[in-house]
C-alpha positions in Angstrom: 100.6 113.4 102.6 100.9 113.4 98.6 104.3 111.9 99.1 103.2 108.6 99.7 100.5 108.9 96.7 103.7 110.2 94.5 105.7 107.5 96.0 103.1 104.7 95.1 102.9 106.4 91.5 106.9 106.4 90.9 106.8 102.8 92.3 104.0 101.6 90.2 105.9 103.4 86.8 108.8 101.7 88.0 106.7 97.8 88.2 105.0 98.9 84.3 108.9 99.4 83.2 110.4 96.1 84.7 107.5 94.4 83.4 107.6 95.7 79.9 111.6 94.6 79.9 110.7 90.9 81.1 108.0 90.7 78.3 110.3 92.4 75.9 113.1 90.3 76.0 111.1 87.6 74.4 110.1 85.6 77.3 107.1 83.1 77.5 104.5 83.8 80.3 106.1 81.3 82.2 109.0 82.4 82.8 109.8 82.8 86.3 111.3 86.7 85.5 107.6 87.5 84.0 105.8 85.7 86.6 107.4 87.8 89.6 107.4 91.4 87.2 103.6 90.5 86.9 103.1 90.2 90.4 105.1 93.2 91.3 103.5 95.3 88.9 99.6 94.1 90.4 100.8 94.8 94.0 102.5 98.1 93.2 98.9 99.1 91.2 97.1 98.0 93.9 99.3 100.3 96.5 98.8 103.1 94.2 95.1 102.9 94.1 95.0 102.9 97.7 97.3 105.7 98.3 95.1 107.9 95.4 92.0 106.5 97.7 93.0 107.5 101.0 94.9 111.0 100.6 92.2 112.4 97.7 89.2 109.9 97.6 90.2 109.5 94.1 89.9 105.8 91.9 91.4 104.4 88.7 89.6 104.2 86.3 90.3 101.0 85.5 90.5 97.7 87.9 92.6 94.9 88.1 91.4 91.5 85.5 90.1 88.5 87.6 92.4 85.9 87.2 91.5 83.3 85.1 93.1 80.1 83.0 90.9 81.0 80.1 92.5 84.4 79.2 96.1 83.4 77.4 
């Protein structure tokens, strides 16, 4: 049962690092390489926060931001 919760953590370490190379190597936040990497990295939080939900009744304590034009 904690394998999946570990496996959602190692996955969701995994998005933060691809994520943190696309920014990294300098490109704008339209690049298509920061656009997917950004995407990846919400749905692989978002599995993680489930998985800590479900097997311990645990949250994050933090939550995903609302997306919005305004914020860049």
């Amino acid at each position: 049962m904690a394998q999946e919760a570990r496996s959602s953590l190692n996955m969701f370490v995994a998005a933060l690092e691809r994520h943190f190379e696309a920014v990294s190597a300098g490109r704008g936040s339209d690049d298509p390489a920061v656009i997917a990497s950004y995407e990846h990295l919400k749905s692989a939080f978002l599995d993680y926060e489930e998985g800590l939900s479900d097997q311990f009744g645990e949250i994050l304590p933090m939550e995903l931001a609302e997306d919005d034009e305004d914020w860049s």
